[in-house]
DOGUGU-72687 format. One record per residue (C-alpha): residue number from 0; x, y, z. Coordinates in steps of 0.25 Angstrom, whole numbers. Example, Ala and Ser with C-alpha at 12.3 -4.5 7.8 and 13.67 -1.06 7.14 Angstrom:
2
+-----+-------+-------+-------+
: num :  east : north :    up :
+-----+-------+-------+-------+
:   0 :    49 :   -18 :    31 :
:   1 :    55 :    -4 :    29 :
+-----+-------+-------+-------+
END
This chain:
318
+-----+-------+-------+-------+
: num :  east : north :    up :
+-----+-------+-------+-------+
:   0 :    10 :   -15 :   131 :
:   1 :     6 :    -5 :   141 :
:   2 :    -9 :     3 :   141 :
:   3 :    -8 :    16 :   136 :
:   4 :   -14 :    25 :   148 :
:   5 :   -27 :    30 :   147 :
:   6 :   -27 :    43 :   154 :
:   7 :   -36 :    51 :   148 :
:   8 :   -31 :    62 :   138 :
:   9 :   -38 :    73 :   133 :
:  10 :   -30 :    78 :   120 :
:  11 :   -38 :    85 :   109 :
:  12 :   -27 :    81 :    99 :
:  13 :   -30 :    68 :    99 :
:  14 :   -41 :    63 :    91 :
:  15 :   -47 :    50 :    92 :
:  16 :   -57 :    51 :    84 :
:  17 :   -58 :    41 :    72 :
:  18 :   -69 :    39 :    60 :
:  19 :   -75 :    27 :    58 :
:  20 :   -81 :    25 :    43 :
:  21 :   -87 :    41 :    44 :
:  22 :   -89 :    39 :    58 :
:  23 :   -83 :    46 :    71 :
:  24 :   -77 :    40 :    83 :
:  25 :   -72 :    48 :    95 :
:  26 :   -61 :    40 :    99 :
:  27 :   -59 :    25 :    92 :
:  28 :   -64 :    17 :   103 :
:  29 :   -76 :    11 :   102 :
:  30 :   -85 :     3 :   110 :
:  31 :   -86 :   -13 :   104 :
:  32 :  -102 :   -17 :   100 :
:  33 :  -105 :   -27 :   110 :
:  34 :   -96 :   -23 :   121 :
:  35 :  -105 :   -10 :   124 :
:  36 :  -119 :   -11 :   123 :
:  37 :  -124 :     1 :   119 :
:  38 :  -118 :    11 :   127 :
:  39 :  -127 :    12 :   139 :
:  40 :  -120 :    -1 :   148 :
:  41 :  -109 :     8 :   148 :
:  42 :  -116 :    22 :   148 :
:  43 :  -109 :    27 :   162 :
:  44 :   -98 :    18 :   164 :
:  45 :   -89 :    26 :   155 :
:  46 :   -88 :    37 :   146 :
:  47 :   -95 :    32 :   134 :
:  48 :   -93 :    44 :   125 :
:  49 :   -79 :    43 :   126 :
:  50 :   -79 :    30 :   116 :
:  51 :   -78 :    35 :   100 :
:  52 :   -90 :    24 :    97 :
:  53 :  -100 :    13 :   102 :
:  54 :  -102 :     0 :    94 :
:  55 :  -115 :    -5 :    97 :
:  56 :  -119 :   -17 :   103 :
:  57 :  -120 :   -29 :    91 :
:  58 :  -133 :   -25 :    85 :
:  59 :  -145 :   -34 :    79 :
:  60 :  -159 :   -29 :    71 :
:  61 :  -166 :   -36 :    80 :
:  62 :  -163 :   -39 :    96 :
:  63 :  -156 :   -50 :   100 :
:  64 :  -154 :   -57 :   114 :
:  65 :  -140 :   -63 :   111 :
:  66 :  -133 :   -75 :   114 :
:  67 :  -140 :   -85 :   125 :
:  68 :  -131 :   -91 :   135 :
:  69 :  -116 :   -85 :   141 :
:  70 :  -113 :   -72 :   133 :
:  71 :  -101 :   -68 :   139 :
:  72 :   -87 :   -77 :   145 :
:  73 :   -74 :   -70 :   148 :
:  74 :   -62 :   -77 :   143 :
:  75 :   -48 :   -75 :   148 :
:  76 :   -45 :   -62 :   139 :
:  77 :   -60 :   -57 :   137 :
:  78 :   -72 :   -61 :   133 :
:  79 :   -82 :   -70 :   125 :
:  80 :   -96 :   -64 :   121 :
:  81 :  -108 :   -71 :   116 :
:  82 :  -119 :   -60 :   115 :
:  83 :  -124 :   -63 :   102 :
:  84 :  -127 :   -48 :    99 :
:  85 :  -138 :   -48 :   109 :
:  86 :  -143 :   -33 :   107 :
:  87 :  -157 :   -25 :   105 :
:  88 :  -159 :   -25 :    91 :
:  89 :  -154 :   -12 :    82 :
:  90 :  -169 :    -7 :    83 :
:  91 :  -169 :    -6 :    97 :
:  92 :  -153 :    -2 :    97 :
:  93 :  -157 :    11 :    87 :
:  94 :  -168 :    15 :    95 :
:  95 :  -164 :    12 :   110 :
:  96 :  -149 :    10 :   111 :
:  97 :  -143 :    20 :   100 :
:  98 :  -148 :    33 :   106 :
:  99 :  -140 :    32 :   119 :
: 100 :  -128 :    29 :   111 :
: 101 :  -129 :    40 :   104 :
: 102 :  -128 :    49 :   114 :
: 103 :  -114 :    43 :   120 :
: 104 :  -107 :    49 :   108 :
: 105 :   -96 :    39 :   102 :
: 106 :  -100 :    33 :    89 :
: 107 :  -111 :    24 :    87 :
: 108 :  -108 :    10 :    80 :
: 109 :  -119 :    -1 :    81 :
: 110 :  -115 :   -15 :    76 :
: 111 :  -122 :   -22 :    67 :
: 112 :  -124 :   -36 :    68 :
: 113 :  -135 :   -48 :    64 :
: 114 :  -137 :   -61 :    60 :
: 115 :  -141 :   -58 :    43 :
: 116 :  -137 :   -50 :    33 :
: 117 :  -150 :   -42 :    33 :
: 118 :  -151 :   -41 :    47 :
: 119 :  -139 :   -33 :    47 :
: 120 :  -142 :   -24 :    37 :
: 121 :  -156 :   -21 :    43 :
: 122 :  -147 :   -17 :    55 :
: 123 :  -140 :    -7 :    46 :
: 124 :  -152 :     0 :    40 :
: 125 :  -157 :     3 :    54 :
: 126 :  -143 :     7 :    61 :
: 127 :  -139 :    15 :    48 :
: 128 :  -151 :    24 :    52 :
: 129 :  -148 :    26 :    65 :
: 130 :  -138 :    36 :    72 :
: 131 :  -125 :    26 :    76 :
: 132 :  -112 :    28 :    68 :
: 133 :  -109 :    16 :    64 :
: 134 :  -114 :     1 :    60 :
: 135 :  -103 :    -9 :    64 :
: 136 :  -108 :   -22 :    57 :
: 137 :  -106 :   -35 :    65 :
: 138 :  -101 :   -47 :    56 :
: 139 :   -92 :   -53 :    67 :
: 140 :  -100 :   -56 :    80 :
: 141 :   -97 :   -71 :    84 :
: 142 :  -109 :   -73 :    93 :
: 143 :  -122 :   -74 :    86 :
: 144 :  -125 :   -86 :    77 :
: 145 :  -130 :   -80 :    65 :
: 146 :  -123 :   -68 :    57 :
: 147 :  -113 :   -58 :    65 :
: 148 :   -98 :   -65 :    64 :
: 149 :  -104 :   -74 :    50 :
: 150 :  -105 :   -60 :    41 :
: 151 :   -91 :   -57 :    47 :
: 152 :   -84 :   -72 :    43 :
: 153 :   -84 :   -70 :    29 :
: 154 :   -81 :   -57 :    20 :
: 155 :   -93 :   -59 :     9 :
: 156 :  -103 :   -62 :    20 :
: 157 :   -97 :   -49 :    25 :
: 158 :   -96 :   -41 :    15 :
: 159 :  -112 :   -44 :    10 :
: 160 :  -115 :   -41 :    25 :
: 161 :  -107 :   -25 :    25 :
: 162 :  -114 :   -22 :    12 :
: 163 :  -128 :   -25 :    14 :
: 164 :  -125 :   -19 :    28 :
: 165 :  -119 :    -7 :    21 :
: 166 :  -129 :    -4 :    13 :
: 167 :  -139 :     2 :    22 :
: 168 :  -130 :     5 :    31 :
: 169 :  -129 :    19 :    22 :
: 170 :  -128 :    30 :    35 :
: 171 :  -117 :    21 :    44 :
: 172 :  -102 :    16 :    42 :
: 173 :  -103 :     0 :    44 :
: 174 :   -93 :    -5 :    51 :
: 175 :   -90 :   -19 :    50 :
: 176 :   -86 :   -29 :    64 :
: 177 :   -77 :   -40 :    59 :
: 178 :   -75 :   -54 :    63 :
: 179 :   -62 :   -59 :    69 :
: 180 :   -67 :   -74 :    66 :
: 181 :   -68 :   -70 :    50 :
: 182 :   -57 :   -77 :    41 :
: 183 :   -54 :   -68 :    34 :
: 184 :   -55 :   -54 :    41 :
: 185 :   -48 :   -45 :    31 :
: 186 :   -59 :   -52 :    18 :
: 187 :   -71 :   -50 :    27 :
: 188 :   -66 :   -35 :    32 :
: 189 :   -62 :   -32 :    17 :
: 190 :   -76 :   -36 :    12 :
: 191 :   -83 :   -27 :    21 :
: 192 :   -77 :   -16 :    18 :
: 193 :   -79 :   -19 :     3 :
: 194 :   -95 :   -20 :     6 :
: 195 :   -95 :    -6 :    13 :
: 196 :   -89 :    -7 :    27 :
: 197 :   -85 :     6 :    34 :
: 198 :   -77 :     1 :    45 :
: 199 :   -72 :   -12 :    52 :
: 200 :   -72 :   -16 :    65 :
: 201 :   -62 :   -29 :    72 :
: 202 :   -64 :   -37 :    78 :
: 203 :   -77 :   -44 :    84 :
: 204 :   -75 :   -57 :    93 :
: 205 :   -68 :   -69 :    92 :
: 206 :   -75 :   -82 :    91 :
: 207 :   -74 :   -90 :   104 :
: 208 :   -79 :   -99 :   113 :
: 209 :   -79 :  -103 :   127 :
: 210 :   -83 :  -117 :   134 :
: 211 :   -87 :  -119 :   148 :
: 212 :   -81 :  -130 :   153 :
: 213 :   -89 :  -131 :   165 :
: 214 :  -100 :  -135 :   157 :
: 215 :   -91 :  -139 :   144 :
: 216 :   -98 :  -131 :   135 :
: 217 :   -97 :  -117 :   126 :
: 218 :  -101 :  -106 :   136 :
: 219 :  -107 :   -99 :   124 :
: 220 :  -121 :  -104 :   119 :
: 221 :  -115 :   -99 :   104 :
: 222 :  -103 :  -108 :   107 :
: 223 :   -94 :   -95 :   101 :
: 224 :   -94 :   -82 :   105 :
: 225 :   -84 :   -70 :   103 :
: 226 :   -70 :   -67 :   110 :
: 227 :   -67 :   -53 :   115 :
: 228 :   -58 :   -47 :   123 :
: 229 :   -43 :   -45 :   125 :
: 230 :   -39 :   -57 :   120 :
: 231 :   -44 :   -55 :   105 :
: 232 :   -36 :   -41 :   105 :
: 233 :   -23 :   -45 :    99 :
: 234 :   -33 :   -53 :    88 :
: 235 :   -42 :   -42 :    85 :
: 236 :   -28 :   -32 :    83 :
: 237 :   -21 :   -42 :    74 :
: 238 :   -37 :   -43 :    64 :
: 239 :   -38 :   -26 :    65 :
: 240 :   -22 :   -25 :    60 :
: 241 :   -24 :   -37 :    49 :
: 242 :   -37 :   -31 :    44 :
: 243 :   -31 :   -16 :    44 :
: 244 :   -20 :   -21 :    37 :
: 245 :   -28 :   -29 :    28 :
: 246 :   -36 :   -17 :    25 :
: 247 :   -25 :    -9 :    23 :
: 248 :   -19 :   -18 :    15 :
: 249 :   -31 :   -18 :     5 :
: 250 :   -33 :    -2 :     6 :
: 251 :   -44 :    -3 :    13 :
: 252 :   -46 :     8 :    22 :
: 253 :   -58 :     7 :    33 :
: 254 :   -58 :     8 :    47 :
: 255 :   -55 :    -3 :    57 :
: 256 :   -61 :    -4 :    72 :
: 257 :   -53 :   -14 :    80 :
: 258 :   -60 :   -23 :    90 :
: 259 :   -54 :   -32 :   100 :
: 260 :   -50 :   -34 :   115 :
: 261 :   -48 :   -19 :   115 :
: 262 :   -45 :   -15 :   131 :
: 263 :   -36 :    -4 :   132 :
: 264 :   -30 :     7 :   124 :
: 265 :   -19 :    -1 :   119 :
: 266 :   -29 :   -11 :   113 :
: 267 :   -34 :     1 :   107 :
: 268 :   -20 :     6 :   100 :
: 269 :   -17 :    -7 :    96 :
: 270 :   -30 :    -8 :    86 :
: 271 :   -28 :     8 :    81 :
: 272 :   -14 :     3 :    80 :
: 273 :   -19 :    -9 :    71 :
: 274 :   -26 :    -1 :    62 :
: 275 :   -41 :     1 :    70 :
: 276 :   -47 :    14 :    68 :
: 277 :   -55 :    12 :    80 :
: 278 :   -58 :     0 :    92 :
: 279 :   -71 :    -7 :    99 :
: 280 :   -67 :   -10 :   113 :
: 281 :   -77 :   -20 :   118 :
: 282 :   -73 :   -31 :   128 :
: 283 :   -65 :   -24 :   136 :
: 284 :   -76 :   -13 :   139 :
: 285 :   -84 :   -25 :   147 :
: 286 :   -70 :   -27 :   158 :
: 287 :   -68 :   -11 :   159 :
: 288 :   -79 :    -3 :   153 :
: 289 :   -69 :    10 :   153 :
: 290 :   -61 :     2 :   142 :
: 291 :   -65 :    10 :   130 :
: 292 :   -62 :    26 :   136 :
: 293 :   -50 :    20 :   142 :
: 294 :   -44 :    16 :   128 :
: 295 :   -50 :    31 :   124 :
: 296 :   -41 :    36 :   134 :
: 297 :   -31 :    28 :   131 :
: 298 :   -30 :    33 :   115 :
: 299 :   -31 :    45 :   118 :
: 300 :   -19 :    45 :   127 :
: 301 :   -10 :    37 :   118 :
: 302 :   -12 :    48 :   107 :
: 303 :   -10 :    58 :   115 :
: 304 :     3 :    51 :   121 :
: 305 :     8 :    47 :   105 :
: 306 :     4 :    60 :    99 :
: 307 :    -8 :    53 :    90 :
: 308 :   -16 :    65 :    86 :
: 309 :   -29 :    53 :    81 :
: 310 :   -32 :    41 :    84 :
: 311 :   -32 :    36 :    69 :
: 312 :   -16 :    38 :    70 :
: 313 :   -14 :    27 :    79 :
: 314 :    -7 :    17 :    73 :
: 315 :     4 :     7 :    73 :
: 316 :    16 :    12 :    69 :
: 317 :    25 :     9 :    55 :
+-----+-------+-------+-------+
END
């Protein structure tokens, strides 16, 4: 399938705007936590205003200096990344880091993440009195030994998490980051919605490895780390379809924002088309950091071209 183009169009009768649990979002494309910093590495590189929101980078109560050893190794079809939530701490993040966000103007969503349950909720007390939009809560990341993907596995251990999470997380929506390495990802996303999620997003990274066979060992310290990239795309489509069928299916009605080796505008359609109400666009913002206002430009030029009057009307049809 051909790219749509992405001249850039300017029709006032296209509305991209969606809402997100109470929240509103420019345009659905939003910049993937980790894949962004915190705005300023790409502060004067592009537009950053033009994007509908900005997930923060994976965020911790306390600092942490991340993973030791390689952190990064480019497969064929994109990458694997073994950070480790390396970040400042959601003390210095509040105070240093959000108020230079704020002023860019797209939505504000700082992920959550931790290695207890009450180190997360912690977390939540302090970000729910602060000025971001949204809390995305990070049960799915595959690189830190302790907590992150283990509360995302199972649906009870998710479910406790979202409900003590929700609890005094009174002011902001949650939105919870699924795993693509749960068993059961329908039971888990179920349950967290049954314990007070407002939204989900899908998908973090895959599990995977690497081995240097120069030295015939794992590349990574960790031994696993998480797949991203191109290559997971058709996956990451095939788990946001299921789920919203899934959800559907059970009448369960909340907002889904697909993840996954999202590149260009087609990518883009594809996951609307599969029942996202919004995307993260995150590896591909590393190979060309224009990526995100091109699939902008790209959405709104497909509307315009298909007579769509909003972006939520983009779907597959029957």
């Amino acid at each position: 399938m051909s790219e749509t183009k992405v001249d850039s169009v300017n029709d006032p009768v296209t509305d991209m705007s969606v809402n997100i649990a109470g929240v509103k979002f420019k345009n659905p494309v939003i910049a993937a936590s980790g894949t962004f910093g915190n705005g300023t590495e790409y502060n004067g590189i592009m537009d950053i205003s033009m994007l509908g929101g900005i997930c923060s980078k994976g965020l911790t109560l306390t600092p942490r200096a991340g993973n030791s050893g390689i952190r990064v190794w480019e497969t064929p079809d994109g990458m694997i990344n073994s950070i480790g939530l390396e970040n400042v701490g959601i003390h210095a993040f509040i105070e240093n880091e959000l108020p230079f966000l704020r002023q860019l103007g797209p939505a504000i969503i700082a992920n959550l993440s931790g290695s207890a349950s009450d180190e997360y909720v912690k977390g939540a007390a302090l970000l729910n009195d602060s000025s971001i939009d949204m809390i995305e809560l990070n049960i799915s990341c595959p690189n830190i030994k302790d907590g992150g993907m283990a509360f995302g596995l199972d649906s009870g251990t998710a479910a406790a998490l979202v409900s003590a999470v929700r609890r005094v997380s009174r002011n902001k929506p949650v939105m919870v980051k699924l795993s693509p390495n749960a068993p059961n990802l329908a039971a888990v996303a179920k349950a967290c919605v049954t314990a007070g999620a407002d939204a989900l997003s899908l998908v973090n990274t895959f599990k995977s490895m690497a081995i240097d066979v120069v030295n015939r060992k794992p590349v990574f310290d960790n031994i696993t780390a998480g797949l991203s990239g191109p290559a997971i795309k058709p996956i990451a489509l095939r788990m946001v379809w299921e789920l919203f069928e899934a959800l559907e299916d059970s009448k369960v009605k909340i907002p889904i924002v697909g993840i996954g080796g999202i590149c260009c505008t087609n990518d883009a359609l594809e996951f609307l088309m599969a029942g996202a109400a919004a995307i993260q666009v995150g590896s591909a913002t590393f190979a060309n950091p224009h990526t995100m206002t091109n699939i902008i430009d790209g959405l709104q030029c497909y509307m315009s071209e298909n007579k769509i009057n909003k972006v939520s009307e983009i779907s597959i049809r029957k």
